[in-house]
C-alpha atoms as a printed R data frame, in Angstrom:
   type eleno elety resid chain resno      x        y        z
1  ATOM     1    CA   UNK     A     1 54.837  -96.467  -92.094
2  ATOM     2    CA   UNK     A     2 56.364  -94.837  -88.747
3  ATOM     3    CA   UNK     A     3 53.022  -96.544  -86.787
4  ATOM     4    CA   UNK     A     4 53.609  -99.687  -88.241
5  ATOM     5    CA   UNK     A     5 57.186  -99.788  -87.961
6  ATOM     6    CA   UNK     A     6 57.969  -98.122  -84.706
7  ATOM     7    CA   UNK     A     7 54.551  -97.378  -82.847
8  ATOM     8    CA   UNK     A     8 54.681  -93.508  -83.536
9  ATOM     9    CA   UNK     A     9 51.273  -92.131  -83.151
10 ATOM    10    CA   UNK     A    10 49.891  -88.503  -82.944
11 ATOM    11    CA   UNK     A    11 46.580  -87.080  -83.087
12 ATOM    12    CA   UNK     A    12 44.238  -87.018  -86.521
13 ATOM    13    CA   UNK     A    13 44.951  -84.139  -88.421
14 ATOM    14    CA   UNK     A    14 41.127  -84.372  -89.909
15 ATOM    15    CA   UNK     A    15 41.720  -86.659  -93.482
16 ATOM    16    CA   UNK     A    16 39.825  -89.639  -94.150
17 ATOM    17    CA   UNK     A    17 40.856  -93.177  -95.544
18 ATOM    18    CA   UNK     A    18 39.080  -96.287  -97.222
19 ATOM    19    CA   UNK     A    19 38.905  -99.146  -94.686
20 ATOM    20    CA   UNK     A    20 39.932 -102.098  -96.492
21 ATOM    21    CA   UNK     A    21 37.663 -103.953  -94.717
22 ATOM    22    CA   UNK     A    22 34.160 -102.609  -94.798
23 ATOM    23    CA   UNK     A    23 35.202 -100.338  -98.236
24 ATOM    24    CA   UNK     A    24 34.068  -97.486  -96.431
25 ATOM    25    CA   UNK     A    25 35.324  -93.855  -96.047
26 ATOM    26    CA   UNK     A    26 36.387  -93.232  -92.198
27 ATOM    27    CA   UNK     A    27 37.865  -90.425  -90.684
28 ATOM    28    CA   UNK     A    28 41.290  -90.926  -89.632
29 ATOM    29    CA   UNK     A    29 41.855  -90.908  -85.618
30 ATOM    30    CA   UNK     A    30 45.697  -91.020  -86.009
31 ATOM    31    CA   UNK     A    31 48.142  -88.970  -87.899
32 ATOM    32    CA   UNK     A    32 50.776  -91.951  -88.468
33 ATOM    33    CA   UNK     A    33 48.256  -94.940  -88.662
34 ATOM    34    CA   UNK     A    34 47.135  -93.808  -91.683
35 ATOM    35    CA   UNK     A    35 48.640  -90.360  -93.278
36 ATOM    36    CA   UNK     A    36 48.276  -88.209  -95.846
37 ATOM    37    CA   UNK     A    37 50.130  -89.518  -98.629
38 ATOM    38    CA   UNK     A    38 50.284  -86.788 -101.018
39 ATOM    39    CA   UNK     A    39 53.001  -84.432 -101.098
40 ATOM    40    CA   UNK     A    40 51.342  -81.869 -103.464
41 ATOM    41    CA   UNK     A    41 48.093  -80.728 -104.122
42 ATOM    42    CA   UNK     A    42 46.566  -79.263 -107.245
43 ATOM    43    CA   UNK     A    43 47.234  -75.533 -107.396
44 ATOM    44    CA   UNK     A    44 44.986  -73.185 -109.744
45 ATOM    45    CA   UNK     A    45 47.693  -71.761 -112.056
46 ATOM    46    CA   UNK     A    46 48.880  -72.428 -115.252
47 ATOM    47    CA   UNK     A    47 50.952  -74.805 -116.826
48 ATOM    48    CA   UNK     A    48 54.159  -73.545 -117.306
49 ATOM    49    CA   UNK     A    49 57.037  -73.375 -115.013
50 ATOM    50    CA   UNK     A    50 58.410  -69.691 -115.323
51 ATOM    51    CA   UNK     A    51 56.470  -67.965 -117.639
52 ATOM    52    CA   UNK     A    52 53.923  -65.361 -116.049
53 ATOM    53    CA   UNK     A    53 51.604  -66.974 -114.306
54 ATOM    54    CA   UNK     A    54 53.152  -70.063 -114.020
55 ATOM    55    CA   UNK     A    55 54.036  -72.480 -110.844
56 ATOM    56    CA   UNK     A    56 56.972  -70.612 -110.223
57 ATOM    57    CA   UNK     A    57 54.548  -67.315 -108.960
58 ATOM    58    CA   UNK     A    58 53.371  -69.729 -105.780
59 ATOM    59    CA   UNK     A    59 57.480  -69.895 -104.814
60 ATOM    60    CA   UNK     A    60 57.902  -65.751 -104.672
């Protein structure tokens, strides 16, 4: 990632991560160490992508 890679670093932004060490949940203290890696999140609407009530209502 852009820590590993190039040293960026920024303040948590308040998500957690497993440690791969102790297995446990921690809160993240960095924003690039270890980030958010979804893109999307699950929205509460239907399946269907331009029918009424479908994703496309979230874009207008």
């Amino acid at each position: 990632g852009l820590h590993w890679a190039y040293g960026i670093d920024g303040p948590g932004q308040g998500h957690f991560y497993v440690d791969p060490f102790t297995g446990k949940l921690t809160k993240s203290k960095s924003a690039y160490e270890h980030p958010q890696p979804h893109a999307c999140f699950i929205q509460s609407v239907g399946d269907d992508l331009v029918n009424e009530g479908g994703i496309m209502d979230l874009w207008v």
